[in-house]
C-alpha positions as CSV (number, residue, x, y, z in Angstrom):
1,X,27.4,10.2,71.7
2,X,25.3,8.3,69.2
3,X,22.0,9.0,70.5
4,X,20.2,11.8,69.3
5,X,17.5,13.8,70.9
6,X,15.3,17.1,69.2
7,X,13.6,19.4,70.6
8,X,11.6,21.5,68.4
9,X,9.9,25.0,69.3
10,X,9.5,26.4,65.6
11,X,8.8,30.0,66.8
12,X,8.1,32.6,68.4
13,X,10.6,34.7,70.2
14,X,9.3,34.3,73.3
15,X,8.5,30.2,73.4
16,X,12.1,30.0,71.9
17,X,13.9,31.5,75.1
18,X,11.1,30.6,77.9
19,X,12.5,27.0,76.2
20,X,16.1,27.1,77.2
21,X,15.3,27.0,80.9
22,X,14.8,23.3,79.8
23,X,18.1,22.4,78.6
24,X,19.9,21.9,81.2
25,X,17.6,19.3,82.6
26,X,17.6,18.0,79.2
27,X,21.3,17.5,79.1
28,X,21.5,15.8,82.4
29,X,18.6,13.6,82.3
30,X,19.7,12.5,78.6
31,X,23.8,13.3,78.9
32,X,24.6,10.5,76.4
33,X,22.3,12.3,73.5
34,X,23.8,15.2,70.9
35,X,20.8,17.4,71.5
36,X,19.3,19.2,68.2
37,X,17.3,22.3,68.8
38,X,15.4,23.0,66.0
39,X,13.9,26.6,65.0
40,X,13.2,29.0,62.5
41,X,16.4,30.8,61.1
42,X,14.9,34.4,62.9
43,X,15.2,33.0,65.7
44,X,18.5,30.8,66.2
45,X,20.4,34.2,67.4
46,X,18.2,33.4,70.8
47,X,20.0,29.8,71.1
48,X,23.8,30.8,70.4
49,X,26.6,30.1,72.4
50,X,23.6,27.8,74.6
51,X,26.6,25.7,76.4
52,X,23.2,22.5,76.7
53,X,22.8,22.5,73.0
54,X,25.1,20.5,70.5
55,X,23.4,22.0,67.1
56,X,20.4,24.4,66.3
57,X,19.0,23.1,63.2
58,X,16.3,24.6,60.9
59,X,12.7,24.1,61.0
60,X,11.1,21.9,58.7
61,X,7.4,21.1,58.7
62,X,8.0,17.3,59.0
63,X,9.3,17.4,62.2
64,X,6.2,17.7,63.7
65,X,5.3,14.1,62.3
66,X,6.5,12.1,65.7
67,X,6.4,9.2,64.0
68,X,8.7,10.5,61.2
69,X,11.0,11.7,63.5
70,X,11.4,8.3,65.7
71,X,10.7,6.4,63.5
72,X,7.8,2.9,63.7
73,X,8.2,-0.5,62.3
74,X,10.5,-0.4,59.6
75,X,11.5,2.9,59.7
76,X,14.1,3.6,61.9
77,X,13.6,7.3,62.2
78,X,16.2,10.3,62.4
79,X,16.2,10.9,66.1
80,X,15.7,8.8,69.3
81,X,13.9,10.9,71.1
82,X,11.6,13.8,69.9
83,X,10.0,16.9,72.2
84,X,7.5,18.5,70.6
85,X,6.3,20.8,73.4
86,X,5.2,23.8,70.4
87,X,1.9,21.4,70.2
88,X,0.6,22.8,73.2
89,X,1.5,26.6,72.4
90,X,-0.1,29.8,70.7
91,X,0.6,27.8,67.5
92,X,-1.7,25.5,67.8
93,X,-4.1,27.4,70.2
């Protein structure tokens, strides 16, 4: 399992849980990847013991730079794939 996906839903409460009805699509349409879920630290509690996620990581800003996270040109990136699905939430809104 080298591949490595992220999903990232920064906050709230709600997005956070309304996003683990994803992750077991996730796992099985990606079932090679370790799948990083990445959130703010009041809000991991929401994601433990989620049998579809290999690590909940924290939030950082920069992971909302696409290109960062997957890299372009010589940059390889830190992840294969990203989600960003926060972009079209509240937060943004």
């Amino acid at each position: 399992m080298n591949k490595k996906l992220l999903f990232v839903m920064p906050e709230s409460a709600g997005d956070v849980f309304l996003c683990t009805s994803l992750l077991r699509s996730l796992r099985e349409t990606y079932p090679n990847y370790k799948l990083y879920f990445a959130t703010k630290p009041q809000f991991k509690d929401i994601l433990k013991n989620n049998p579809y996620i290999d690590e909940v990581i924290d939030y950082d800003q920069n992971m909302d730079n696409l290109v960062l996270m997957e890299g372009i040109g010589t940059h390889k990136g830190y992840f294969d794939i990203c989600f960003l699905p926060h972009a079209a939430t509240q937060r943004f809104l």
